[in-house]
C-alpha positions as CSV (number, residue, x, y, z in Angstrom):
1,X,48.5,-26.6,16.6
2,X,52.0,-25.9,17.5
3,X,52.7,-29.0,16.4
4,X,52.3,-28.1,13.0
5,X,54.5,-24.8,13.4
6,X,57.4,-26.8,14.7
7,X,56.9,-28.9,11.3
8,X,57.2,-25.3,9.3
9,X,59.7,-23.5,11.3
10,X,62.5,-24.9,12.7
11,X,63.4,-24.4,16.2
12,X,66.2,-21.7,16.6
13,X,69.4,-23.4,18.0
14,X,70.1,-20.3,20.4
15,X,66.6,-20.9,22.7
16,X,67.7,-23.5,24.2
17,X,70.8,-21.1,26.1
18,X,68.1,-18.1,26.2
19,X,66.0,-20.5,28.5
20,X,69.4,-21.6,30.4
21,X,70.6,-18.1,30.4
22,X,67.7,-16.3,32.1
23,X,67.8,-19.0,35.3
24,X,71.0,-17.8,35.4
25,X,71.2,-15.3,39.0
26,X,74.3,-14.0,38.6
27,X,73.9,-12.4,35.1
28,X,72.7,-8.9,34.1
29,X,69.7,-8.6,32.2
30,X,69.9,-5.3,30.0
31,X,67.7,-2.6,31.0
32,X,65.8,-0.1,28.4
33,X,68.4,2.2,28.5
34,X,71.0,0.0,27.6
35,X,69.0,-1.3,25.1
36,X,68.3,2.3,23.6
37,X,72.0,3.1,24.0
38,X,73.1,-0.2,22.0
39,X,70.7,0.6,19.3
40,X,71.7,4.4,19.1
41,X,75.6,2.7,18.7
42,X,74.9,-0.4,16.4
43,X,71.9,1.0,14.2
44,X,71.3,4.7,14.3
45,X,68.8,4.7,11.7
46,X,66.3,2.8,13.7
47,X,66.1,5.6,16.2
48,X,66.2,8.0,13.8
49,X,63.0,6.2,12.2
50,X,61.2,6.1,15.6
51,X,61.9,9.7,16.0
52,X,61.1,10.8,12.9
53,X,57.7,8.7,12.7
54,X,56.9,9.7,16.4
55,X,57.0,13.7,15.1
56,X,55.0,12.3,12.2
57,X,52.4,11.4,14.4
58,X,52.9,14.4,16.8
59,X,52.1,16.7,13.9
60,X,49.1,14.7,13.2
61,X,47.6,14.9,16.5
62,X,48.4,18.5,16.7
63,X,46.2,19.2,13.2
64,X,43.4,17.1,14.4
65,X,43.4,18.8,17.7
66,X,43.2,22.4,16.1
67,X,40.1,21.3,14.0
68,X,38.3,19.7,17.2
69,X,39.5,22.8,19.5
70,X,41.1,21.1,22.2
71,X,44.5,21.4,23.7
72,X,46.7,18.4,24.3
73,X,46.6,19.8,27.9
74,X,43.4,19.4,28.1
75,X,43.7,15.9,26.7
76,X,46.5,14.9,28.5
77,X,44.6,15.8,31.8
78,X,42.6,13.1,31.4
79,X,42.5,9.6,33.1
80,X,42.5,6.7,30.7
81,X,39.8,6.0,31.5
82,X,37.8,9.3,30.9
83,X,39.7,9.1,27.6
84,X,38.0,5.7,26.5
85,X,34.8,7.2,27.5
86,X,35.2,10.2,24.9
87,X,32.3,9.3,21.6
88,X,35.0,11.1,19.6
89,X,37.3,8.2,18.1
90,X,39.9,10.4,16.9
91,X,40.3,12.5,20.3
92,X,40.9,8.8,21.9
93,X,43.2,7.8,19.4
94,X,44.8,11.6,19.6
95,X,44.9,10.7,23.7
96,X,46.7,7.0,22.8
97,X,49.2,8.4,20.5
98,X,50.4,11.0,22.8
99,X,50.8,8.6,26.0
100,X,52.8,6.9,23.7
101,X,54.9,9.6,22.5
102,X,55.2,10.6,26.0
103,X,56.1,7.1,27.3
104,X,59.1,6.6,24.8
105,X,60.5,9.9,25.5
106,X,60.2,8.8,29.3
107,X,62.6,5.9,28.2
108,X,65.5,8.5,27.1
């Protein structure tokens, strides 16, 4: 099957020094940081979007929260796996989105 992808798109010229590039020992691979950091320089709006969506969602998970009476202390107390246990779809989901929030303001 690849096969037929390599027919359809072509093979970018730069993978080949990716491959040769990541052997290399002596070169610095760019941590999350530095990656946040460039994108906060080079293209501010993309930040801006992921912190604009992420309160999006926050808001969301705080409505649904109200209307099921629990706190997001209370949710955030659990263990993952406790959370996947929950019958309630939308207090796992509410669980999910919040360890994410929580993880990429961890990357700041």
């Amino acid at each position: 099957m690849s096969g037929s992808y390599a027919a359809v798109l072509p093979f970018p010229a730069h993978a080949r020094e990716m491959e040769t590039r990541h052997e290399a020992v002596d070169e610095d691979i760019p941590t999350i940081d530095d990656v946040i950091c460039y994108l906060r320089w080079k293209h501010p709006e993309m930040v801006e979007t992921l912190d604009d969506r992420m309160k999006h969602q926050h808001e969301m998970v705080l409505e649904i929260l109200m209307k099921k009476g629990v706190s997001p202390r209370d949710l955030m107390r659990m263990t993952p796996g406790e959370a996947n246990a929950l019958d309630d779809l939308e207090l796992r989901l509410c669980y999910h989105v919040l360890r994410d929030i929580a993880y990429i303001d961890s990357l700041r």
